[in-house]
C-alpha positions as CSV (number, residue, x, y, z in Angstrom):
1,X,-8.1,-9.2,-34.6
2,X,-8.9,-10.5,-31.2
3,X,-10.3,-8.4,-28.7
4,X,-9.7,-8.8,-25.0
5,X,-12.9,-9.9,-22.5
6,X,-14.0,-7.2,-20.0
7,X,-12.1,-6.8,-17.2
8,X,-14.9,-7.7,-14.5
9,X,-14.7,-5.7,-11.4
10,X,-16.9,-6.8,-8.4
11,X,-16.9,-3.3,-6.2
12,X,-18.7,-2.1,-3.1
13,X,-19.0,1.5,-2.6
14,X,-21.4,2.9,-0.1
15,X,-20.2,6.6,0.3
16,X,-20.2,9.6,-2.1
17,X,-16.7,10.0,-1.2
18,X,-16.2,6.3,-1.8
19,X,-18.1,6.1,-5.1
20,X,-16.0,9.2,-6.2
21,X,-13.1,7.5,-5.8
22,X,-14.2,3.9,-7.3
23,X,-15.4,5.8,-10.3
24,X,-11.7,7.0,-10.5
25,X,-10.3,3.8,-10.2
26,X,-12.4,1.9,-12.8
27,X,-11.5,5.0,-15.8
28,X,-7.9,4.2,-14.7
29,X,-8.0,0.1,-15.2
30,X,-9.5,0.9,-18.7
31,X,-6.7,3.1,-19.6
32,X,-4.2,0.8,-18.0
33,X,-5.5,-2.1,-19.6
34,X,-7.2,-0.9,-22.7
35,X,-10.2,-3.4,-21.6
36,X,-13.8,-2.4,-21.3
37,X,-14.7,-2.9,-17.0
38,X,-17.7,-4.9,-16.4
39,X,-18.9,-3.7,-12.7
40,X,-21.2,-6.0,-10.4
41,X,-22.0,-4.5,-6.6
42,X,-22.7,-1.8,-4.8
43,X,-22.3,2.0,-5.8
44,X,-23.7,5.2,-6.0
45,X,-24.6,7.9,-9.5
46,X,-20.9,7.9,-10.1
47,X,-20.2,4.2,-10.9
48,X,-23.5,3.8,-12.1
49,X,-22.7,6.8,-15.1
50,X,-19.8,3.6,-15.5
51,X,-22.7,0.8,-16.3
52,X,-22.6,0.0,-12.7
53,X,-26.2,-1.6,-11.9
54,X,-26.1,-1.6,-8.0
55,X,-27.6,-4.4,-6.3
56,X,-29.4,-1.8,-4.1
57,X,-29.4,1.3,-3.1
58,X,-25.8,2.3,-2.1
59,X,-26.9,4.8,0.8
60,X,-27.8,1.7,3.1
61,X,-24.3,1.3,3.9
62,X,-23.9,5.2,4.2
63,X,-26.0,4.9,6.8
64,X,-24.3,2.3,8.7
65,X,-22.9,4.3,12.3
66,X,-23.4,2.5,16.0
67,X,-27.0,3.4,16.4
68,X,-27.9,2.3,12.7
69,X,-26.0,-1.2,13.1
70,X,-28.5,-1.7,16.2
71,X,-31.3,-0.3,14.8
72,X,-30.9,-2.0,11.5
73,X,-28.9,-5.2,12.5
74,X,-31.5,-7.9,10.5
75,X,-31.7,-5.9,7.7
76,X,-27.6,-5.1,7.3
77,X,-26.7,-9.2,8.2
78,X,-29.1,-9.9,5.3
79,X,-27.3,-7.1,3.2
80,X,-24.3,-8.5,4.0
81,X,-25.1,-11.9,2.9
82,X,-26.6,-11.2,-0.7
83,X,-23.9,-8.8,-1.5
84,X,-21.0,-11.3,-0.8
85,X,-23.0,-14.3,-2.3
86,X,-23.9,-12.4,-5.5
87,X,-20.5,-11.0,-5.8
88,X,-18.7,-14.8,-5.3
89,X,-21.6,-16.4,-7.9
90,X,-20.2,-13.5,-10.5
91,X,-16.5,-15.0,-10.6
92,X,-14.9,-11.3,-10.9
93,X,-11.5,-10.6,-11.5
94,X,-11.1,-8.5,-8.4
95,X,-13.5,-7.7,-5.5
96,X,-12.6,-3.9,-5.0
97,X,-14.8,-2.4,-1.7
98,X,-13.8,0.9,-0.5
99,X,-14.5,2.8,3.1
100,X,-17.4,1.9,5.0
101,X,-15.4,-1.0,6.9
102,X,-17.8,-2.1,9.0
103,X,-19.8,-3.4,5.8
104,X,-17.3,-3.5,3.4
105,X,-14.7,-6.1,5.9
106,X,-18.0,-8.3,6.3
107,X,-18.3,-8.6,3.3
108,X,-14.9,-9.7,2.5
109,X,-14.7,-12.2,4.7
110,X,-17.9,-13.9,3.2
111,X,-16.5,-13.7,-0.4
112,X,-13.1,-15.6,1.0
113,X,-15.0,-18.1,2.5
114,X,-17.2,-18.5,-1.0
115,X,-14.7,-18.2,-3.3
116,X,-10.9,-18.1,-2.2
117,X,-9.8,-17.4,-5.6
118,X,-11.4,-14.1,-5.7
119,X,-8.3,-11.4,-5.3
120,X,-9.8,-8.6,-2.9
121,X,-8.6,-5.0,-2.5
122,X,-10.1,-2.9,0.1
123,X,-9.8,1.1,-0.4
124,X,-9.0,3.5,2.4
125,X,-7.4,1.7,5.3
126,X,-9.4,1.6,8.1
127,X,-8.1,4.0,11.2
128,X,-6.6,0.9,12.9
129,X,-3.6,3.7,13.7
130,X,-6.2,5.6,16.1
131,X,-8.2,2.9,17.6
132,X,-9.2,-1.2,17.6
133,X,-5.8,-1.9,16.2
134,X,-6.6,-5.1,16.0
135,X,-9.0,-4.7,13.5
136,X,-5.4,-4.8,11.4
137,X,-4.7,-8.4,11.8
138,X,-8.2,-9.3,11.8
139,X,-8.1,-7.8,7.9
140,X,-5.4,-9.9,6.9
141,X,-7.3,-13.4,6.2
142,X,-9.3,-12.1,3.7
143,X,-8.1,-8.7,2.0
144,X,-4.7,-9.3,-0.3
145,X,-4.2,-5.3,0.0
146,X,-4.8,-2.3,1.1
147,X,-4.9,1.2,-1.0
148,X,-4.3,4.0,1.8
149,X,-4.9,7.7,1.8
150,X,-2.4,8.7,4.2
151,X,1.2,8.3,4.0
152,X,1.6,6.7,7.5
153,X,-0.8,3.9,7.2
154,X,1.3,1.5,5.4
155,X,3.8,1.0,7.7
156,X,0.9,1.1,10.6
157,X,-0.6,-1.8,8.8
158,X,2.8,-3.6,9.0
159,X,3.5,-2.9,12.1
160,X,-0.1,-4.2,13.4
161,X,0.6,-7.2,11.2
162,X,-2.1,-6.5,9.0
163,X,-2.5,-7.0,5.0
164,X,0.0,-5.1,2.5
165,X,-0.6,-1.3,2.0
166,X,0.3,0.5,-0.8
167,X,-0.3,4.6,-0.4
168,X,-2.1,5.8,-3.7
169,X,-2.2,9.6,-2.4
170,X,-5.2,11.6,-1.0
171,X,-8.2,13.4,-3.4
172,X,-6.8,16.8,-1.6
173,X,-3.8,16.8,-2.8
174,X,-5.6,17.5,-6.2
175,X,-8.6,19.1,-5.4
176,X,-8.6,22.3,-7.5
177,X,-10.3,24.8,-4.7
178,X,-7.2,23.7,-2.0
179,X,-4.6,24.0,-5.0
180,X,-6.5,27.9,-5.4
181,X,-6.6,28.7,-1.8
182,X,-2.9,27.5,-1.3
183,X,-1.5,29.8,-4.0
184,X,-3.1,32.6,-2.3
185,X,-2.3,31.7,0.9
186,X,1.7,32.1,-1.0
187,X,1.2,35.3,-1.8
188,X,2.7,38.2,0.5
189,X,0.2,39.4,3.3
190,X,0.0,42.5,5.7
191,X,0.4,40.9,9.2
192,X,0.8,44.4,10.9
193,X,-1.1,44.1,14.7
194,X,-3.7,46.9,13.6
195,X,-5.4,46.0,10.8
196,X,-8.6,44.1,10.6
197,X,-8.2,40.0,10.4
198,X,-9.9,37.5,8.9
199,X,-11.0,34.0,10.6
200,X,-12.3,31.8,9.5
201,X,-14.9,29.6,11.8
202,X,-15.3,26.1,11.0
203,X,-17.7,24.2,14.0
204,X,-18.1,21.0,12.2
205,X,-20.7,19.7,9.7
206,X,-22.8,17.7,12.3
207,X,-25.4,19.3,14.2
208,X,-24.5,18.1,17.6
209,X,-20.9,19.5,16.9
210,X,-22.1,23.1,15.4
211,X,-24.5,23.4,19.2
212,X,-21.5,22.3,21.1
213,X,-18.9,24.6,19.7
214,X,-20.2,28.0,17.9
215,X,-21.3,29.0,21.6
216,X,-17.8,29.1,22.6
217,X,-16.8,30.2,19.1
218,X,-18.7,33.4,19.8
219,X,-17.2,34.1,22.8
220,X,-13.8,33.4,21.7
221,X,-15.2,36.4,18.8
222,X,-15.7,38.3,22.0
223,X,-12.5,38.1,23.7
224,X,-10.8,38.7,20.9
225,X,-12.2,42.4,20.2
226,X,-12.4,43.4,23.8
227,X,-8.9,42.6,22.8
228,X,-8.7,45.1,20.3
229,X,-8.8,43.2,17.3
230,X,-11.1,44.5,14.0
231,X,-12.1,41.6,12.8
232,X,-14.3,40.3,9.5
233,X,-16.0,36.5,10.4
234,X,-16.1,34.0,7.3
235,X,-18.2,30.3,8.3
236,X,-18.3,28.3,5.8
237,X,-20.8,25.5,6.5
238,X,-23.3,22.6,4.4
239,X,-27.3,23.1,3.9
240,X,-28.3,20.1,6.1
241,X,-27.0,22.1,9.3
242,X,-27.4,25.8,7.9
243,X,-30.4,26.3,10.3
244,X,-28.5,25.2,13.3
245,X,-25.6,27.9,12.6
246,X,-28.0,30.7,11.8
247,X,-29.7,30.3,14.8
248,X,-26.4,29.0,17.4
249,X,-25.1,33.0,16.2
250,X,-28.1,35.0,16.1
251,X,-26.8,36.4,19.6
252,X,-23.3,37.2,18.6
253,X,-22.1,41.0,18.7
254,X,-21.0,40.7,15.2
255,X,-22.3,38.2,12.4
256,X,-19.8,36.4,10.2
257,X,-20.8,35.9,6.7
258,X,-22.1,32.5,6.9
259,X,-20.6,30.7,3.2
260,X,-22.9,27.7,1.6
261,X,-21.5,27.6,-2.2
262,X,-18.8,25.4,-2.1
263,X,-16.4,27.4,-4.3
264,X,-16.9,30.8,-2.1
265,X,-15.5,28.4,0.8
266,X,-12.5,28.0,-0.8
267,X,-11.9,31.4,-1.4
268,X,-12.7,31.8,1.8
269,X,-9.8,29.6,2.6
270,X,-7.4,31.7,0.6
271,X,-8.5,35.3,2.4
272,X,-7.9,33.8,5.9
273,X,-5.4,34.5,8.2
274,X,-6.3,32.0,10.6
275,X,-9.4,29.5,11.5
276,X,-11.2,28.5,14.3
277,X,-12.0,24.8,13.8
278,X,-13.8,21.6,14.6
279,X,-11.9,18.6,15.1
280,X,-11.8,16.8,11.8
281,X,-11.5,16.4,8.3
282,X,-11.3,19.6,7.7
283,X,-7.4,20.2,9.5
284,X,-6.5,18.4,6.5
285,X,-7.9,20.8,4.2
286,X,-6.5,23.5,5.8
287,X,-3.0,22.7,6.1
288,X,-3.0,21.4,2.4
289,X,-3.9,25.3,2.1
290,X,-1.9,26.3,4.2
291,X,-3.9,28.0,6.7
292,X,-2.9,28.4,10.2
293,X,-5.3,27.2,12.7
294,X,-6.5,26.2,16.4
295,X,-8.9,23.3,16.8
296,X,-11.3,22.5,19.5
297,X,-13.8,19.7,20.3
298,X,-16.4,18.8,22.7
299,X,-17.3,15.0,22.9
300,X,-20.4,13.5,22.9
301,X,-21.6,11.0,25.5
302,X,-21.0,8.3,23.3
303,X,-17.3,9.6,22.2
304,X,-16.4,9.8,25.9
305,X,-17.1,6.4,26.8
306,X,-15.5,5.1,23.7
307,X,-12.2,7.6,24.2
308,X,-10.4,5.2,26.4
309,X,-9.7,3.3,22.8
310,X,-8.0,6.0,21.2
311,X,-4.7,4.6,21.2
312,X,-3.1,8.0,18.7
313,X,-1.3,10.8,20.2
314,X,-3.3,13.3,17.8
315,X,-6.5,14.0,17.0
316,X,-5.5,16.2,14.1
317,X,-4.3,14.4,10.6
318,X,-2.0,17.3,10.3
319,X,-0.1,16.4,13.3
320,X,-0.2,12.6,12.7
321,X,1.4,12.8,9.0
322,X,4.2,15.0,10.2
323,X,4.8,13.6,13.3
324,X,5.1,16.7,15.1
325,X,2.3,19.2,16.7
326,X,2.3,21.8,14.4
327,X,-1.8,22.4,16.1
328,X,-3.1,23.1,19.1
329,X,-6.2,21.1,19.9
330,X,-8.0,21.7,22.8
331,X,-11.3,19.2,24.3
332,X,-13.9,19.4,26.4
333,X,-13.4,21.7,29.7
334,X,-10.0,22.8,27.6
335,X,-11.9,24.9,25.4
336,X,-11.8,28.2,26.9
337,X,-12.3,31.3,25.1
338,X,-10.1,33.2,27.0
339,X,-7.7,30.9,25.7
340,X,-8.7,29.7,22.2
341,X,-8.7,34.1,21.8
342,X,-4.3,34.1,23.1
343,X,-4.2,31.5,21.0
344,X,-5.3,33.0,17.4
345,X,-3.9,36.3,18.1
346,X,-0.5,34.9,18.1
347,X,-1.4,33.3,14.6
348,X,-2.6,37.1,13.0
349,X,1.0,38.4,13.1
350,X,4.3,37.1,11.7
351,X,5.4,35.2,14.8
352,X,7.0,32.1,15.3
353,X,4.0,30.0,16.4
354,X,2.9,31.5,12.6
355,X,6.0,30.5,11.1
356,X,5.6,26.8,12.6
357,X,2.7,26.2,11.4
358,X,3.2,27.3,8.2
359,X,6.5,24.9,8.1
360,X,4.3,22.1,9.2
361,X,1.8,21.9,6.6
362,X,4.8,22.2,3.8
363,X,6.0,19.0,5.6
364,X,2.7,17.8,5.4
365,X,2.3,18.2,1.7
366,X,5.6,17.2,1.1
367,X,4.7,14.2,3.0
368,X,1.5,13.2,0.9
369,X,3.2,14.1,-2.6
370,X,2.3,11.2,-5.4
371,X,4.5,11.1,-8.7
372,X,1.4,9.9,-10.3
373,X,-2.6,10.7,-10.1
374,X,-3.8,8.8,-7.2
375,X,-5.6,6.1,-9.6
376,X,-3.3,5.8,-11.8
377,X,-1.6,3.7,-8.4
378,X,-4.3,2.3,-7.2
379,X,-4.9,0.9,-10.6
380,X,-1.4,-0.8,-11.2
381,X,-1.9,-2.0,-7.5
382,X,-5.0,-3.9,-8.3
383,X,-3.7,-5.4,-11.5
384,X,-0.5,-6.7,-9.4
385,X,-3.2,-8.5,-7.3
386,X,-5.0,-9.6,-10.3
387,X,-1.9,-11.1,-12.0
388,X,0.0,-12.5,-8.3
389,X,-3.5,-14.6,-7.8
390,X,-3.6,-16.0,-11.2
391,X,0.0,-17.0,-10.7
């Protein structure tokens, strides 16, 4: 009986979210393929648990932002350079690199210039949708395809003439603590106007976004019980800026039950009638949830010089993979408390702005639906690549 050679896999995954999802990938090429996966690169506990023996330390790219590039710039050009010449000298089957573009796509385009041969798939499309667009047609030259997250991308990429997309799905659509917060988010609710309400506060998981908002957060708390509103305060938020929040509401008239373990926040989800939210990620969680919201944002110095690139309508993924704007976002001098309060209010009760959004985030999971586990795709996406380059 002969048995099939390893599958040999060259991948570069900085990220945890990124090594999460390459460690999903691999486990679906060996079921695809019934082949053992032989891993050379970059990655973190996840692919290494795979026999992944990282060519450093994966949190070097996690690092990588605009200060770290200057900072770092000898250092990550060196990176750059013994990543894509150790990955071309291994011959792999296919170079997989996931997120972390501004590493990942140098790398890339070193590999294509050492070894044409090599089939690369990069995972997670870069936001060309939302700004440098051209970063789409720059990709093309030396990535085959691109495995996308979000529903829209692949026909942004073709429109931007960039590589092939294919959309795999997104990890929320099967996390297990939004598939428990969205059944009880289902489930029949009081909405009368006198009973006491639960929000949920989200002011971001950076600490220069959790100074900027939860002062205005408390005030909107204000305004909305001189209002009349009874009101029980759920933040969830992460250890490395748990400080930050319990000192930013030490001054509040009424404490909210500040939430670290990660399954209590979804639970926390499923009791909410509405959030208060940072700008971010978390929409997407929310709305998978189904739980209405209101969004706010204050920029940074470095944000507001850069904005002027933002060429998307919508801050808010919920918004951009519907195509409608199912949530109000509010920025800078827009964020008024007075008005952020008007504006939850008329999310506690069974009204039509309610009703809208609760539409909008069915459309939204509709939207992002997958007849198959998201690696599952991916895998059969990066076989296609294998088998079209050995054509």
């Amino acid at each position: 009986m002969t048995v099939s050679p390893p599958l040999k896999i060259a991948i570069v995954a900085g990220e945890e979210s990124g090594d999460l999802l390459g460690a999903d990938l691999v486990r679906a090429l060996q079921r695809a393929t019934g082949r053992d996966v032989e891993l050379v690169g970059i990655g973190g506990r996840h692919l290494q648990a795979l026999g992944l023996n990282p060519l450093f330390d994966g949190s070097e790219i996690a690092l990588m932002g605009f200060t770290a590039i200057l900072r770092d710039l000898p250092r990550l050009i060196r990176r750059i350079g013994e990543t894509a010449r150790a990955i071309a000298a291994s011959k792999p089957d296919c170079l997989i690199t996931i997120d972390s573009p501004d590493f990942s796509l140098r790398v890339t385009t070193k590999v294509r210039a050492l070894n044409p041969d090599i089939p690369i798939v990069h995972y997670v499309c870069p936001s060309v949708w939302a700004w440098r667009p051209g970063r789409a047609k720059a990709m093309r030259p030396h990535v085959d395809r691109v495995l996308c997250i979000l529903p829209f991308e692949v026909s942004e990429l073709d429109r931007l003439g960039g590589p092939p997309g294919t959309y795999v799905g997104h990890r929320l659509t099967q996390e297990p603590g939004v598939i428990a917060a969205s059944a009880a988010q289902a489930q029949p609710r009081d909405l009368w106007a006198s009973r006491e309400k639960t929000l949920l506060l989200l002011p971001g998981s950076r600490r220069g976004e959790v100074r900027g908002l939860l002062e205005p957060f408390g005030e909107t708390v204000t305004a909305l019980r001189a209002r009349g509103h009874r009101l029980r305060l759920l933040l969830p938020t992460v250890p490395h800026v748990a400080e930050t929040v319990h000192a930013a509401v030490a001054g509040w008239e009424q404490q909210p039950e500040i939430i670290l373990e990660p399954s209590r926040k979804w639970q926390a989800f499923g009791e909410a009638d509405a959030a208060l939210i940072a700008s971010g990620t978390v929409s997407l969680e929310l709305a998978l949830s189904g739980v209405p919201m209101v969004s706010a944002y204050k920029l940074d110095a470095i944000a507001r010089v850069l904005q002027g690139m933002v060429t998307v309508w919508s801050a808010l993924l919920p918004n951009l993979i519907a195509d409608r704007a199912i949530v109000p976002e509010f920025y800078d001098r827009y964020v008024r408390p007075e008005n952020l309060a008007r504006q939850l209010e008329a999310l506690f009760e069974d009204t039509g702005f309610r009703a809208w959004q609760k539409d909008g985030f069915a459309e939204v999971a509709r939207r992002m639906a997958t007849s198959r586990p998201s690696g599952e795709i991916a895998a059969e996406a990066v076989l296609a690549e294998i088998a079209r380059k050995a054509d």
